[in-house]
C-alpha positions in Angstrom: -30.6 -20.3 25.7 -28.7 -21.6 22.5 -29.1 -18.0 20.8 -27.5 -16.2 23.9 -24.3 -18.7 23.6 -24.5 -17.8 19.8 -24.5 -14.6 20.3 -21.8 -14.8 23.2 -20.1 -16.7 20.8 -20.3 -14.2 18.0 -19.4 -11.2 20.4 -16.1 -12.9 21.6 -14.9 -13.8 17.7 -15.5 -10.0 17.1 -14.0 -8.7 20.3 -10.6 -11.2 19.0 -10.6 -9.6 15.5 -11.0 -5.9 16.9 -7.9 -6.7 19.2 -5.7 -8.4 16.6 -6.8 -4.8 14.1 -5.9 -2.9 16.9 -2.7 -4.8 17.8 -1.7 -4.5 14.2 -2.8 -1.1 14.1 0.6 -0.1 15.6 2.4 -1.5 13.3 1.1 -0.1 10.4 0.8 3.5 12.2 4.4 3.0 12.3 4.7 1.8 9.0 2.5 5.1 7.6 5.5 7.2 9.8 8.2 6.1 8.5 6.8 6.3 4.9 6.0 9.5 5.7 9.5 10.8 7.5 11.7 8.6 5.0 12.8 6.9 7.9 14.7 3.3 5.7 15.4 1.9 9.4 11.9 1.8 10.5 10.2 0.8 7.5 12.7 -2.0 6.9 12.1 -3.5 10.5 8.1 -3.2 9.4 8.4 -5.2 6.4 8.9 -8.5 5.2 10.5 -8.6 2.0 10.9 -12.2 1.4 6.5 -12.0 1.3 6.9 -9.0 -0.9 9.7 -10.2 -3.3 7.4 -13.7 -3.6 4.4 -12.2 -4.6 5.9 -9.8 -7.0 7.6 -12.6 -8.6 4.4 -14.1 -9.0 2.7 -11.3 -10.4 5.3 -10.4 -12.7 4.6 -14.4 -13.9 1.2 -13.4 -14.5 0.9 -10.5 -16.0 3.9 -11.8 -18.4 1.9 -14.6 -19.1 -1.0 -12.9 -20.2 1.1 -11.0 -22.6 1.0 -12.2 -26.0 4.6 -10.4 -26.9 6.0 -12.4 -24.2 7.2 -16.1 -24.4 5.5 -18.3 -21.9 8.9 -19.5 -20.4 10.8 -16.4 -20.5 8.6 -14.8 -17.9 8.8 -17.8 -16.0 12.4 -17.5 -16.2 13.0 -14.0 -15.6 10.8 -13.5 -12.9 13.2 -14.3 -9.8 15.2 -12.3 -11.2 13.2 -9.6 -11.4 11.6 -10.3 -8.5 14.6 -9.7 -6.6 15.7 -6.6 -8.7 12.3 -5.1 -7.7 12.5 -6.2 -3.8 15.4 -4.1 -3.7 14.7 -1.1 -5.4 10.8 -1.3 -4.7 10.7 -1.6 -1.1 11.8 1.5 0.1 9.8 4.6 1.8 9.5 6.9 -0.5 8.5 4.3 -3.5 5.5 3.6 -1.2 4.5 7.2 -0.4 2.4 7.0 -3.6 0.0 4.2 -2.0 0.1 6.5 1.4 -1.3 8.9 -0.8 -3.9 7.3 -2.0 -4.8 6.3 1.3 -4.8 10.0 1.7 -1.7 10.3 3.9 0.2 13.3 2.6 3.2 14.3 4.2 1.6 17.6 4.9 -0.7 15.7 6.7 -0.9 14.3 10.5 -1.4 10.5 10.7 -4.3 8.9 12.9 -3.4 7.3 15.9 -3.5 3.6 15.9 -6.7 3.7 16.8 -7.8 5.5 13.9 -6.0 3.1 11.7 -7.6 0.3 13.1 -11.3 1.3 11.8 -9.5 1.2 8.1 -8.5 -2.8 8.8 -10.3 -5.2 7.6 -9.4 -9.1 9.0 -8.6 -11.4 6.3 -9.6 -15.2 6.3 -6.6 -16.4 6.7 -5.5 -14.1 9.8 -3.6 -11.6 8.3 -4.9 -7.7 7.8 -5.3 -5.4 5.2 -5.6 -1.7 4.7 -9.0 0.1 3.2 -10.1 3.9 3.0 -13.4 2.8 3.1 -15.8 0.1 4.4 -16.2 -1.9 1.4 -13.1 -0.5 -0.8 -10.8 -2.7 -2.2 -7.2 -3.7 0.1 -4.0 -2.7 -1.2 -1.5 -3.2 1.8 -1.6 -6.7 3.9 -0.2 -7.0 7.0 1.0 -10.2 8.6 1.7 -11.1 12.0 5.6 -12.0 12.2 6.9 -14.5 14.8 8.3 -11.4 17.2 4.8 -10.3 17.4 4.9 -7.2 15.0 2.6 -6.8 11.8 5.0 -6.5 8.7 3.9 -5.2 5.6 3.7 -8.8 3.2 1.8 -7.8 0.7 1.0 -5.2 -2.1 -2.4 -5.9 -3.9 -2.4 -2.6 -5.9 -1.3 -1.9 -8.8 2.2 -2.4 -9.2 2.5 1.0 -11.3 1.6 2.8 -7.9 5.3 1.9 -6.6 7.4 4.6 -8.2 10.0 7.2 -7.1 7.7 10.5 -6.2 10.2 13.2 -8.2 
């Protein structure tokens, strides 16, 4: 009897991750579109930038730090700035088509369904979701779930060299 709760148990937990993928599936199927199309109005309402501009900041401290040209305060220092420089000029669609490319979203491409998508999302401890290409390979987008219900991009876990200006 106690290993047909547990595995009641276990079934339900994996039926609540599958719909929160799914739910955020739509999101970032929407997100993918609007990288794709260039569509600024879209991908703006799909992305959280205060997440973004935090971690990059913190990023930028690290890597800085680990530098040795670099003075220990200064990155500290010019970090928020930077951050903020980079949140602006960064988070836009066409900087990220590079990572939808790597995901292997071309714009010569058609884009899954949400569905599709949301066999490439992998739950996070914490409750947010991240992006794959495969099973086990490593996340590069997180998505969090914003108080108006929607997933917003709110984090980038690639390398920051991947968000450029395709020319």
């Amino acid at each position: 009897m106690r290993a047909i709760v547990i595995a009641l148990l276990a079934l339900t937990l994996s039926a609540c991750a599958t719909v929160q993928k799914l739910e955020a599936a739509g999101d970032v199927h929407a997100l993918l579109i609007s990288i794709r199309d260039g569509d600024s109005a879209t991908f703006d309402s799909l992305v959280d930038r205060r997440a973004l501009k935090r971690e990059i900041q913190a990023r930028l401290v690290t890597e800085a730090s680990r530098d040795s040209r670099v003075p220990a305060g200064l990155a500290a220092i010019l970090a928020p700035g930077l951050a903020e420089l980079a949140g602006e000029t960064l988070v836009q669609p066409q900087v990220f088509r590079s990572v939808a490319e790597y995901y292997g979203y071309r714009q010569d491409m058609k884009i899954p369904g949400p569905i599709g998508i949301s066999t490439m999302l992998r739950q996070m401890p914490d409750g947010r979701v991240c992006a794959v290409t495969k099973k086990d390979g490593p996340c590069l987008l997180v998505f969090a779930e914003a108080p108006d219900g929607r997933w917003k991009l709110s984090g980038f876990e690639g390398d920051l060299k991947m968000l450029r200006l395709k020319r």
